[in-house]
C-alpha positions as CSV (number, residue, x, y, z in Angstrom):
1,X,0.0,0.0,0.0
2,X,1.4,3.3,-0.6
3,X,1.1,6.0,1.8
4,X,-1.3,7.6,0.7
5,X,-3.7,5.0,-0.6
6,X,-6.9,4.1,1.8
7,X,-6.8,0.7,3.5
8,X,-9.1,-1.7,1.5
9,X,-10.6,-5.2,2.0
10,X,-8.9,-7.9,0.7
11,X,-11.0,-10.6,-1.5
12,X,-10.5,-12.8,1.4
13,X,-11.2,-10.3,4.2
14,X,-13.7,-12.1,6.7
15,X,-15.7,-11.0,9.9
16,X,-15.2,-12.6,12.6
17,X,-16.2,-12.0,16.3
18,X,-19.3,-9.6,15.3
19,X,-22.5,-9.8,17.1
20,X,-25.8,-8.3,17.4
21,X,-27.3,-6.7,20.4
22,X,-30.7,-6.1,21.5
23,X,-31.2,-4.0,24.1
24,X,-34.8,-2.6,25.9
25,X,-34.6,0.2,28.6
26,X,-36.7,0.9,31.1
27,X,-36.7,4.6,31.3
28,X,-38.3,4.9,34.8
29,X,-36.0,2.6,36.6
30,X,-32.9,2.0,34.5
31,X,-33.0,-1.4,33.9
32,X,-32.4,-3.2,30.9
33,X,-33.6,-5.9,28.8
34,X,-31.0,-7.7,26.6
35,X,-30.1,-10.4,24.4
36,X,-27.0,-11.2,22.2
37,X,-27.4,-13.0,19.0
38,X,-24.6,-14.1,16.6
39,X,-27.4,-12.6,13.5
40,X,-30.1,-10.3,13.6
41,X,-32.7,-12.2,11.6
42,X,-36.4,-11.4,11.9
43,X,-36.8,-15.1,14.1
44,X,-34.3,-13.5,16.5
45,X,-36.3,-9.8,16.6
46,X,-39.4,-12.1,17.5
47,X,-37.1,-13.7,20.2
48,X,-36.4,-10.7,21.7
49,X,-39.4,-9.0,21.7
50,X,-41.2,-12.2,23.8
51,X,-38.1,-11.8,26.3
52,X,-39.4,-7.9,26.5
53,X,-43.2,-9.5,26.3
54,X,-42.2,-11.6,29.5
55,X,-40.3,-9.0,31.2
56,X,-42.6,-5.8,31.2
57,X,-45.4,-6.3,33.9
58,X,-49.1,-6.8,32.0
59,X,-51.0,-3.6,31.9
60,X,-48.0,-1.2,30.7
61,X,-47.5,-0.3,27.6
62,X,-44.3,-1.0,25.4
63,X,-43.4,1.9,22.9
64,X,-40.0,0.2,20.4
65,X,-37.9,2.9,18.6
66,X,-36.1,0.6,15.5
67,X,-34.2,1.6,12.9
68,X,-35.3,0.5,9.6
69,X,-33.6,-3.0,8.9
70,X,-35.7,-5.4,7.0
71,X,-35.7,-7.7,10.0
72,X,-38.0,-5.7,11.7
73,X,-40.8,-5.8,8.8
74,X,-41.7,-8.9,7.6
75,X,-44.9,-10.8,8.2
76,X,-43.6,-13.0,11.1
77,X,-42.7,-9.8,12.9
78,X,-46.0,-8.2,11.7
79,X,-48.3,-11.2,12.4
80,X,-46.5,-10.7,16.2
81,X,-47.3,-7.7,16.6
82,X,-50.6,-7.9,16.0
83,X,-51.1,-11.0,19.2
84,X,-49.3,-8.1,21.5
85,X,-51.4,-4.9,21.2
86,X,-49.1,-3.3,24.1
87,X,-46.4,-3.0,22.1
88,X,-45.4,-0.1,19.7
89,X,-43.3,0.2,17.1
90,X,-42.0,3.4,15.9
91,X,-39.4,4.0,13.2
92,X,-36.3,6.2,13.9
93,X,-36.4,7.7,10.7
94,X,-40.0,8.6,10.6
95,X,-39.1,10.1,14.3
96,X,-36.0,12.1,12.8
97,X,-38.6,13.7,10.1
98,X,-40.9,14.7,12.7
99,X,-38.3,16.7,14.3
100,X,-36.9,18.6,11.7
């Protein structure tokens, strides 16, 4: 490489050690809610939000700020969401746009 070139990936370059976290915070008391999968399919999204199901006492409501990965929009996600009314999911983009 010459000085002044930027460092590249290699054809061979592979990821290792990479993770995906999901995290739920509890804004009132601090705590948090997490889980740590080696992909971030929409089976693991599901997962995570029945951990958060199980972990929220019933009669409070569950408001989910997401970014806009696929994941988080197919029908097994969508089919979820509508067994768990108390849940709701709200877009980070579509909350930037608000705001400006």
């Amino acid at each position: 490489m010459l000085p002044t070139t930027p460092e590249r990936a290699t054809h061979d370059y592979e990821r290792n050690g990479t993770c995906d976290l999901f995290a739920a915070l509890n804004m009132a008391t601090g705590t948090v809610i997490t889980d740590i999968r080696s992909t971030h399919t929409s089976a693991d999204f599901v997962a995570f939000l029945n951990k958060v199901n199980r972990n929220v006492p019933d009669g409070l409501d569950v408001h989910v700020i997401l970014d806009n990965l696929s994941a988080h929009k197919t029908p097994m996600v969508h089919h979820w969401l509508l067994r768990h009314r108390r849940l709701h999911f709200h877009f980070y983009d579509s909350l930037v746009e608000a705001w400006e």
